[in-house]
C-alpha positions in Angstrom: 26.9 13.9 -6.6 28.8 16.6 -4.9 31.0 16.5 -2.3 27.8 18.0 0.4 25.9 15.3 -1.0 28.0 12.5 -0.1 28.4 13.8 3.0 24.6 14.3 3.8 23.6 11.0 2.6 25.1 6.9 3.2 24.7 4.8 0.0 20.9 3.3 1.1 19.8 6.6 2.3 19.7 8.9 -0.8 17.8 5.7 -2.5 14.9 5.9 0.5 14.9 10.5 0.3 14.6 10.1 -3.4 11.7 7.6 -3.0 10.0 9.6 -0.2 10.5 13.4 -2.2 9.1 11.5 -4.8 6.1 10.2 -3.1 5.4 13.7 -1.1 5.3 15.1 -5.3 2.7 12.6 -6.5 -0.5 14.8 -5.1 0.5 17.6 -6.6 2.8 16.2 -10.0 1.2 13.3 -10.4 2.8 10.3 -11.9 2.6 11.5 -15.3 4.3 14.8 -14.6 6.6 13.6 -11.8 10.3 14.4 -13.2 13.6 12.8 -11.5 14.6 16.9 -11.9 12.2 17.9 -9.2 12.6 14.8 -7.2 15.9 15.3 -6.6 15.5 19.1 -6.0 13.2 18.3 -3.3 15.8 15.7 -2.0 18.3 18.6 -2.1 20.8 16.9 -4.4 22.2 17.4 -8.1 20.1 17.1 -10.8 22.2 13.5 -11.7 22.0 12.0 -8.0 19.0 10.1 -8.8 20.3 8.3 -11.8 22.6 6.3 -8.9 20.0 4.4 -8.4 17.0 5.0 -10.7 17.7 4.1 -14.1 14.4 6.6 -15.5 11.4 7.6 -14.0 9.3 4.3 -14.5 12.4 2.8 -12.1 11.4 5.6 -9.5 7.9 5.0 -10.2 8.4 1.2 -9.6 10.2 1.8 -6.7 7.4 4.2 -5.1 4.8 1.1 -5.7 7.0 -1.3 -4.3 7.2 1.0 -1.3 3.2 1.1 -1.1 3.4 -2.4 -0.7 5.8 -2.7 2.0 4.0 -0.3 3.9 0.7 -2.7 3.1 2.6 -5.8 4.5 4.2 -3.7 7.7 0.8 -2.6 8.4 -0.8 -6.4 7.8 2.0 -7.9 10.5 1.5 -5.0 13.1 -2.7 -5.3 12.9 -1.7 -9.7 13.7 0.8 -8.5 16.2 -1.9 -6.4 18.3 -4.9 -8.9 17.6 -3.2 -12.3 18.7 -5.6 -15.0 18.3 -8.7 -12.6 17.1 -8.9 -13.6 13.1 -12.1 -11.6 13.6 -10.8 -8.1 15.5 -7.7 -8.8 12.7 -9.9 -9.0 9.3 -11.7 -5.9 10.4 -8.0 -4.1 11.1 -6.5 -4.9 8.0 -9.6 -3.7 6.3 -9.3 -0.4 7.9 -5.7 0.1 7.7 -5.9 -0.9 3.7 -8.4 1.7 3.3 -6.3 4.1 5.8 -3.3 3.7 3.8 -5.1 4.6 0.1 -6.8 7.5 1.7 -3.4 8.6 2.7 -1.8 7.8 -0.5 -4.2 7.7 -3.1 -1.4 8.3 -5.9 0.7 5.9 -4.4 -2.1 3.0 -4.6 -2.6 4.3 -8.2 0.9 3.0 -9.2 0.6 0.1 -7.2 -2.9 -1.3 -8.5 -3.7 1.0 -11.7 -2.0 -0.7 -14.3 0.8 2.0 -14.8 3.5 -0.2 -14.6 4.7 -2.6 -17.3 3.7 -5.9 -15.2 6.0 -8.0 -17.3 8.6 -5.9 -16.6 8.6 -6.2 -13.2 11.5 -7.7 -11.3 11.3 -10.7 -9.1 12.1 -8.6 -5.7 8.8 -6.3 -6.6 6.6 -9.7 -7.5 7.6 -11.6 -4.5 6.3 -7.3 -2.2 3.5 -7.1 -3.8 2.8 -10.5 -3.2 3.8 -10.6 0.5 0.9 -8.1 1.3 -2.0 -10.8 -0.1 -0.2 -13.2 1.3 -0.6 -11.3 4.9 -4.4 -10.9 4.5 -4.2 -14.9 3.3 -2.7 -15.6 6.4 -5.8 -13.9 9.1 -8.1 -16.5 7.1 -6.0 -19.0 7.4 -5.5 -18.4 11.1 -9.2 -18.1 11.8 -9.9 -21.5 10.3 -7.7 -23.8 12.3 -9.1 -21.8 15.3 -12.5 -23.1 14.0 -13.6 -19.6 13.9 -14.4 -19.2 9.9 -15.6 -21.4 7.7 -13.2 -24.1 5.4 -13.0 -23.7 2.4 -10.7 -21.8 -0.1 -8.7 -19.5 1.3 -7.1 -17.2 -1.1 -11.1 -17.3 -2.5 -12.6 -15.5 0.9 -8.9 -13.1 0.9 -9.6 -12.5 -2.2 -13.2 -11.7 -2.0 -12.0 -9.4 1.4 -9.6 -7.6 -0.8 -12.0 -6.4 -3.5 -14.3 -5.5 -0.9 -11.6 -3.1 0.8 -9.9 -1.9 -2.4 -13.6 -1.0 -3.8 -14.4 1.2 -0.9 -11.0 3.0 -0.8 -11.4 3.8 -4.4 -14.5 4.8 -4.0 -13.6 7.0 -0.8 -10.5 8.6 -2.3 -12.7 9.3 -5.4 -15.1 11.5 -3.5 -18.0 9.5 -4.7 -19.4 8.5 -0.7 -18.4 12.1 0.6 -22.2 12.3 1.7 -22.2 9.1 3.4 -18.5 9.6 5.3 -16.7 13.0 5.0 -14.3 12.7 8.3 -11.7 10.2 9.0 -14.1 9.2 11.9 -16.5 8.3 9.1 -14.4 6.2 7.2 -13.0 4.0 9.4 -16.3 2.9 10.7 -17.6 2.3 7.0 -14.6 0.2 6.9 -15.3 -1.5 9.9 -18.8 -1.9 9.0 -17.5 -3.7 5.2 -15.1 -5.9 7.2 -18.3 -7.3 9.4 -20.6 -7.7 6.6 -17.6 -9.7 5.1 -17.4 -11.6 8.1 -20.9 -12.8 8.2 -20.2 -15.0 5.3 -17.4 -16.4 6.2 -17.6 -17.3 10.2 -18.8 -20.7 11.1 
């Protein structure tokens, strides 16, 4: 790193630029054809700044996912945050801003849930943020069925079931395939609020 660098950047922050240059590549690069070269010229550092603290590119590319799933969690604890006591209003939030967040980052979600990574590979701090996120959408059933408000049962079954049900549509949004049915943002949100509800009518009491 040169001397401009160190002064532009504290230790955690050239981590976080080379994460987010990387991420703002992915539309356009791709994972495949992402390089740590072009990250770190976007980043506007040496071509061996990123090696500080990215081993190669699948440890960039790890640490982009593990990002996407951060973001999923923050966006999980902000939706219970706004919807106290509503396990209803919540499920149909969460839904939405899952389906928000692959819209905006449809690359991103491709790491996270597309079977690039080497799973077994993984380290225990990206198991334990990946898990965190189901954990959050565990959580709204949970909380909606000591309010009595949806059914008893298994509860990693029906957030399970309400994470396929999400993660179908985004794919299938980001894909283009239901461009005829919802085109605009406006569109989307409401076909997301309109899964979320049909999901709901199996599980409240």
């Amino acid at each position: 790193m040169t001397g401009s660098e160190k002064n532009t950047y504290h230790h955690g922050d050239l981590r976080a630029s080379l994460i987010q240059a990387a991420i703002s590549l992915l539309p356009t690069k791709g994972a495949a054809h992402l390089s740590l070269r072009e990250v770190a010229k976007v980043a506007g550092v040496s071509h061996t700044a990123p090696y500080r603290h990215f081993e190669d590119k699948a440890a960039l590319l790890t640490a982009i996912a593990q990002t996407g799933f951060e973001q999923l969690t923050q966006s999980l604890l902000e939706v219970v945050k706004k919807q106290q006591n509503d396990p209803e209003q919540q499920l149909i939030s969460a839904a939405e801003a899952y389906v928000d967040l692959g819209i905006a980052n449809p690359e991103m979600m491709y790491l996270m849930f597309g079977g690039v990574l080497e799973i077994d590979s993984l380290s225990k701090t990206f198991s334990e943020k990946s898990a965190n996120a189901f954990t959050g959408l565990e959580q709204i059933i949970i909380n909606g069925q000591a309010l009595g408000i949806f059914k008893s049962g298994d509860s990693q079954s029906f957030a399970v079931s309400a994470w396929s049900l999400a993660h179908g549509l985004m794919m299938l949004l980001t894909a283009g395939q239901l461009r005829d049915i919802a085109s605009s943002s406006e569109q989307k949100k409401q076909l997301s609020r309109t899964l979320a509800q049909n999901l709901l009518t199996g599980i409240l009491k």
